[in-house]
N, C-alpha and C positions, 0 to 999 in steps of 0.2 A: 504494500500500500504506500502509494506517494507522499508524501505528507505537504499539505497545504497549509500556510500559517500565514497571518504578518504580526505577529508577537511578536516583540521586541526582544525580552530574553530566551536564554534555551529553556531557563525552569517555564515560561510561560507556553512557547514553543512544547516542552513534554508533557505540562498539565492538560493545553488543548487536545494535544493527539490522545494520549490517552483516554481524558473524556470522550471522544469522539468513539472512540476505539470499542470503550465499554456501551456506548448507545448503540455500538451496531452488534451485540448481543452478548456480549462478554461480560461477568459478574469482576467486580473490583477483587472479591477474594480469587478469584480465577487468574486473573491478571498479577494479583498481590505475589500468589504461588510460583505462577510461570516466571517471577522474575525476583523469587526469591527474598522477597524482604516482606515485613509483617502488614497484613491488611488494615490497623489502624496507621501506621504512618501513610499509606498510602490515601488511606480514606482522608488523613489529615493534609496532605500535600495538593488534592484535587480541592479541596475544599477552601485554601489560601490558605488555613489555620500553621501550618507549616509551609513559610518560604519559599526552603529549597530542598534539596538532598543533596547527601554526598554520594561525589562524581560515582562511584560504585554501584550506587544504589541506582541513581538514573542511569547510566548507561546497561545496567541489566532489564531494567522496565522497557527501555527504550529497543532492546533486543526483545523482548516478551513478547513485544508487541509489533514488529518485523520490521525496526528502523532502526538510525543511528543517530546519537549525538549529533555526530556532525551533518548526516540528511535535514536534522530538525535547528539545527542553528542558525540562527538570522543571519540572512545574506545584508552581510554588506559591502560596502567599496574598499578594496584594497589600498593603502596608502602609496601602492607602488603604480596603481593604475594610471593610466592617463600622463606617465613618463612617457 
């Protein structure tokens, strides 16, 4: 699955996807499981209540759920571009 965002950070960027992820039929403990960390930080993380996660934790969620960190990180302009 592609991942479509314009979040600004990556935590925002893996909050959408996942929520996204879990409305097309996936339970949060399903998800929590396949990517290895406990269903209330997850449920806390979707919810704002927690920030962010560490790098570990999201990029196993972010594998749960068949993307990458870097698939889900705001595109932005190179500081090299446009040399």
């Amino acid at each position: 699955m592609a991942p479509k965002t314009t979040a600004t950070t990556i935590d925002d960027a893996l909050r959408s996807f996942v929520a996204d992820y879990v409305k097309a039929g996936r339970t949060i403990t399903a998800v929590a499981e396949a990517a290895g960390i406990g269903q209330p930080a997850l449920s806390k993380f979707l919810s704002g209540a927690q920030k962010t996660l560490k790098l570990e934790n999201a990029e196993a969620l972010a594998n749960a759920c068949g993307t990458t960190l870097k698939q889900l990180a705001p595109k932005t302009p190179s500081p090299l571009e446009g040399e």
